[in-house]
C-alpha positions in Angstrom: 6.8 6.6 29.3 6.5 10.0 27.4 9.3 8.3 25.2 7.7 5.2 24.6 4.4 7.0 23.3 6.4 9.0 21.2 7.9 5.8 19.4 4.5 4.1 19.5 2.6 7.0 17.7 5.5 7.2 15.3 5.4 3.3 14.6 1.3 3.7 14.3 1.7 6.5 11.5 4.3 4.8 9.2 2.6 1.4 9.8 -0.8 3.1 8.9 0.9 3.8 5.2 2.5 0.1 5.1 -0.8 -1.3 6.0 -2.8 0.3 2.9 0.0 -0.6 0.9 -0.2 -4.2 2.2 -3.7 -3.9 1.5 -3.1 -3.5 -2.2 -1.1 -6.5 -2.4 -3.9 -8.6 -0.7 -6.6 -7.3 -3.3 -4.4 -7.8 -6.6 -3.1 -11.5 -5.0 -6.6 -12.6 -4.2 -8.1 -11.7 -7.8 -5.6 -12.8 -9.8 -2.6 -14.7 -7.7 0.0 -11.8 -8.8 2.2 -10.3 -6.5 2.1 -6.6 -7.8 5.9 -5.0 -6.8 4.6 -1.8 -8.6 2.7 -1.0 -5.6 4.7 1.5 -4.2 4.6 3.0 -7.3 0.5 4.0 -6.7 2.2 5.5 -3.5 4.4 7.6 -5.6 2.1 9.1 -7.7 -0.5 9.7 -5.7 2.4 12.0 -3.7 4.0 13.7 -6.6 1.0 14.4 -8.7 -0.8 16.0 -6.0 2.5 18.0 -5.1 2.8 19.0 -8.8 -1.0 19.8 -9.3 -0.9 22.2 -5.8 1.8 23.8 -7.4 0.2 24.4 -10.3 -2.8 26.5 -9.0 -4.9 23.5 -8.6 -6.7 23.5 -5.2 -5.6 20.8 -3.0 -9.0 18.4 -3.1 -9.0 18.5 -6.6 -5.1 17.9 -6.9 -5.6 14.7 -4.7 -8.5 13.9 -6.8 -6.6 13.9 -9.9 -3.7 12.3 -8.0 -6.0 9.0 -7.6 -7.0 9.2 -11.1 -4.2 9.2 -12.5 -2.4 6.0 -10.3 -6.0 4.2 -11.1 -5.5 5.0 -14.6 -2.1 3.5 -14.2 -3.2 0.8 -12.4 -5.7 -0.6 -15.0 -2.8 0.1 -17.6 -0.8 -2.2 -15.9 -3.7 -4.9 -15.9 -4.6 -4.4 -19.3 -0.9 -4.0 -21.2 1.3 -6.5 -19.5 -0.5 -8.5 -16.6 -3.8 -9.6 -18.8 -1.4 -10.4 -21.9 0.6 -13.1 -19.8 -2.1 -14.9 -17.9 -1.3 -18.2 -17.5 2.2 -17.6 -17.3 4.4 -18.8 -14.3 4.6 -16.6 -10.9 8.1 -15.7 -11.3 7.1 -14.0 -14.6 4.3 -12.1 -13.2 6.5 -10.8 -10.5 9.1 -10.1 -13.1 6.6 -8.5 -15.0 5.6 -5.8 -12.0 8.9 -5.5 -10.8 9.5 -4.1 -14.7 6.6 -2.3 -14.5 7.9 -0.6 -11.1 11.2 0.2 -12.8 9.5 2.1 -16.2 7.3 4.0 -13.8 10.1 5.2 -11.2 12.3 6.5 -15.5 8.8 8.2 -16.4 8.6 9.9 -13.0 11.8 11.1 -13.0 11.6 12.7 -16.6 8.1 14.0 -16.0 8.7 15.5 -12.5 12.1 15.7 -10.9 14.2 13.8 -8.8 14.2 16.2 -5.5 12.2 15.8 -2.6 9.0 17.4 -2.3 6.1 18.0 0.5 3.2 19.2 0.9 1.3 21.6 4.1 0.0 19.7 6.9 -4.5 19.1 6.1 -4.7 20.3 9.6 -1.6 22.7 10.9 1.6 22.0 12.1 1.3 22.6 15.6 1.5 19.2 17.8 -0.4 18.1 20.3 0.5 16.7 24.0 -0.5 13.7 24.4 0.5 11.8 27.3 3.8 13.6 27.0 4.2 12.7 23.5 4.6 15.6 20.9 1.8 14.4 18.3 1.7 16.3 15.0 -2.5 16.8 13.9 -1.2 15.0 10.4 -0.4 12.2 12.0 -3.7 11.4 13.3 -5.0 12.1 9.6 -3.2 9.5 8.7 -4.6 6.6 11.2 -7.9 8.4 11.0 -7.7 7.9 7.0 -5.7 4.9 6.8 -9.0 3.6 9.0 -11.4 5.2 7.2 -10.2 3.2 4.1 -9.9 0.2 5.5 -13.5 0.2 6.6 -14.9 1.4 3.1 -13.2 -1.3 2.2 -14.8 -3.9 4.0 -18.3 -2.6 3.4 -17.2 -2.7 -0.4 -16.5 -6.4 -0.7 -19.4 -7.1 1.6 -21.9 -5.1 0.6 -21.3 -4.7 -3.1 -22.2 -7.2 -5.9 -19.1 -6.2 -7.5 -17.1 -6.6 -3.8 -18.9 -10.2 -3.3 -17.7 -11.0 -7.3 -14.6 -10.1 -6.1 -14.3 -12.6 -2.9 -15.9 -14.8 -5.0 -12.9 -14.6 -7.7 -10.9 -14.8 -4.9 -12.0 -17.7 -3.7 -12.6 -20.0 -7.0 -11.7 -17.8 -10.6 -13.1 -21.1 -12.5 -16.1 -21.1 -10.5 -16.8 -17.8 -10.7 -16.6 -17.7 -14.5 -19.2 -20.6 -14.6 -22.0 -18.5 -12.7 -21.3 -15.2 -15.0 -18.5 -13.0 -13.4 -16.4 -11.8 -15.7 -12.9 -12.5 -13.9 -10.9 -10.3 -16.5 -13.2 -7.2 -15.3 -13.2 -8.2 -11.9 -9.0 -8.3 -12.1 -9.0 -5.3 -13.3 -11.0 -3.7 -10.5 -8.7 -4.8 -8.2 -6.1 -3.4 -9.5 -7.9 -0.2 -10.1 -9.0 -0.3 -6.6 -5.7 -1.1 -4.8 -4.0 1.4 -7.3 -6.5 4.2 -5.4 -5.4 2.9 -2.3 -2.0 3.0 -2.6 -2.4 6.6 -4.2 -4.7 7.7 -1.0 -2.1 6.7 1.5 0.8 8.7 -0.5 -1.3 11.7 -0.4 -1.6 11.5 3.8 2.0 10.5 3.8 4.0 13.7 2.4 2.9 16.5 4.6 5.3 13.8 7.0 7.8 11.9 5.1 8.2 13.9 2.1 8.1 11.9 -1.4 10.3 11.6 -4.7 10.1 9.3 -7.9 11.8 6.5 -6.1 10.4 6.4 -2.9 8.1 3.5 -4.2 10.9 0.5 -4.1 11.4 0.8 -0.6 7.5 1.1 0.3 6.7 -1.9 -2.0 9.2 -4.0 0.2 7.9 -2.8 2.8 4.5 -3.4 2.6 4.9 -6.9 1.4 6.9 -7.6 4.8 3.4 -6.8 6.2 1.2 -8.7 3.7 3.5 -11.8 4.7 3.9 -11.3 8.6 0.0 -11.1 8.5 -1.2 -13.7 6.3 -0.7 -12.9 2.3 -4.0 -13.1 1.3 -5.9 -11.7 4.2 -6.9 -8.5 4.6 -7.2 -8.0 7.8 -3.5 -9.4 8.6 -2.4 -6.8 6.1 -3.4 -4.1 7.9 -2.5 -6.2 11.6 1.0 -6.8 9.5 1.6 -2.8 8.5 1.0 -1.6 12.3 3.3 -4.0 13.3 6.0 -3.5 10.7 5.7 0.3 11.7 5.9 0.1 15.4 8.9 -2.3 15.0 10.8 0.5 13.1 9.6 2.9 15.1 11.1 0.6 18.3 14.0 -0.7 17.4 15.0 2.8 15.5 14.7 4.4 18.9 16.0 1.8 20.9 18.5 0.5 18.9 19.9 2.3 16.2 18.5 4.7 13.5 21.0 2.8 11.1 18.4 -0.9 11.4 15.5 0.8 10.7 15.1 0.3 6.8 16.4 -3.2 7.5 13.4 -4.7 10.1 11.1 -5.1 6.9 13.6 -7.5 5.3 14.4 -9.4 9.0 10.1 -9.4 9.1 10.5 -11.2 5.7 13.2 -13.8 6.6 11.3 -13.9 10.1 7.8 -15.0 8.4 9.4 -17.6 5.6 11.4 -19.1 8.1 9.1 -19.5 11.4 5.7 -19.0 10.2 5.5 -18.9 6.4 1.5 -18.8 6.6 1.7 -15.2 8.4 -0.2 -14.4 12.1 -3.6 -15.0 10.6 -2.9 -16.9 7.2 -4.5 -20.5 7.3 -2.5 -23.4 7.1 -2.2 -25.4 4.2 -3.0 -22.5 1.3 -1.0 -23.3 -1.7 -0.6 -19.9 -2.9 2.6 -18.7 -1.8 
């Protein structure tokens, strides 16, 4: 049993981080129908700039602070220089187009920081706690403690916000929304700026645990797409439904299997999801978005 916790809490942490990051493929997919593959990349940053800044003198709040201004900063770059220019163009070029993006960032970050591995000291020690048996690090439940702290914010954004309900209702009709006064392009643009925060939040509650590098991105991107699809691509609350489960199958079949599968489940998650159930858990039938 104490085993089992011990895999479960693990699974829970790591699909906490794919969960945000899923979440910031569901914002910039419902806004503007683009599948960002530079969202690992706001993972990235938000690590290494806050790494870089600690180690600079810079006091760790306002490190992480600068850490998510600088991927939103990013993030509306993106929008603004190579996602806004080629609206209207087909899907496969705006994926091509992130996926390009993803590749300049990782070049920059390794010329402006370094290519080793970096950490930074657990928010709340390093001493773990017992819990059921299970050795339970205090970062750890930062991380689900954050990761739902986010996702609620979140939800009282786009619901209680005039610019969160412009941004369902882009979402839900662009054309429609243009006709009663939104500007879409601004809206767009939000959600990347918003998702770029997110991903840059759950970088920074990631490296006291899994360390981070300039290329740790790539595999975090695929990662959390695996959960934006097993959950529903498009819905939010099967992005985060998606991450937990990614996570505790890593977690799971790591421990019971083989350490050697584990960066392999996202990909079987993917096959899985476009072979069996292409529409996710909780996607609706019959959305033509894919």
């Amino acid at each position: 049993m104490a085993e089992f916790l011990q895999f479960a809490f693990s699974g829970l942490t790591v699909g906490a981080i794919y969960a945000l990051v899923a979440l910031g493929f569901t914002l910039i997919y419902n806004a503007s129908d683009v599948i960002n593959f530079a969202q690992g990349e706001f993972v990235m940053l938000g690590g290494m700039v806050t790494v870089f800044a600690v180690a600079a003198g810079v006091p760790l709040p306002l490190a992480a602070l600068l850490a998510v201004a600088v991927a939103v900063a990013v993030g509306v770059t993106l929008h603004r220089l190579a996602i806004e220019p080629a609206r209207g163009a087909s899907a496969v070029t705006l994926i091509i187009i992130t996926i390009g993006a993803s590749i300049l960032l990782r070049g920059v970050a390794a010329v402006v920081f370094d290519k080793g591995f970096h950490s930074l000291p657990a928010f709340a020690g390093s001493e773990p706690w017992q819990i059921g048996g299970a050795a339970v690090l205090p970062q750890s439940l930062i991380v689900l403690v954050g990761a739902g702290a986010i996702v609620a914010m979140l939800w009282v954004f786009l619901t209680g916000t005039m610019l969160g309900k412009a941004l369902i209702a882009t979402s839900a009709n662009r054309l429609a929304a243009r006709l009663v006064g939104i500007n879409t392009g601004a809206i767009v643009g939000l959600s990347f700026a918003v998702s770029a925060a997110i991903g840059a939040i759950g970088g920074i509650l990631m490296t006291p645990i899994t360390l981070t590098s300039y290329d740790v991105g790539t595999l975090l991107a695929l990662k959390g797409f695996a959960a934006a699809m097993l959950g529903g691509m498009g819905n939010p609350i099967g992005a985060v439904l998606g991450g937990l489960l990614v996570g505790l199958l890593e977690s799971f079949g790591a421990g019971y299997l083989s350490s050697q599968y584990k960066d392999a489940i996202a990909f079987l998650v993917i096959l899985a999801v476009l072979f069996v159930m292409p529409h996710g858990l909780v996607g609706r039938a019959g959305v033509e978005r894919v």
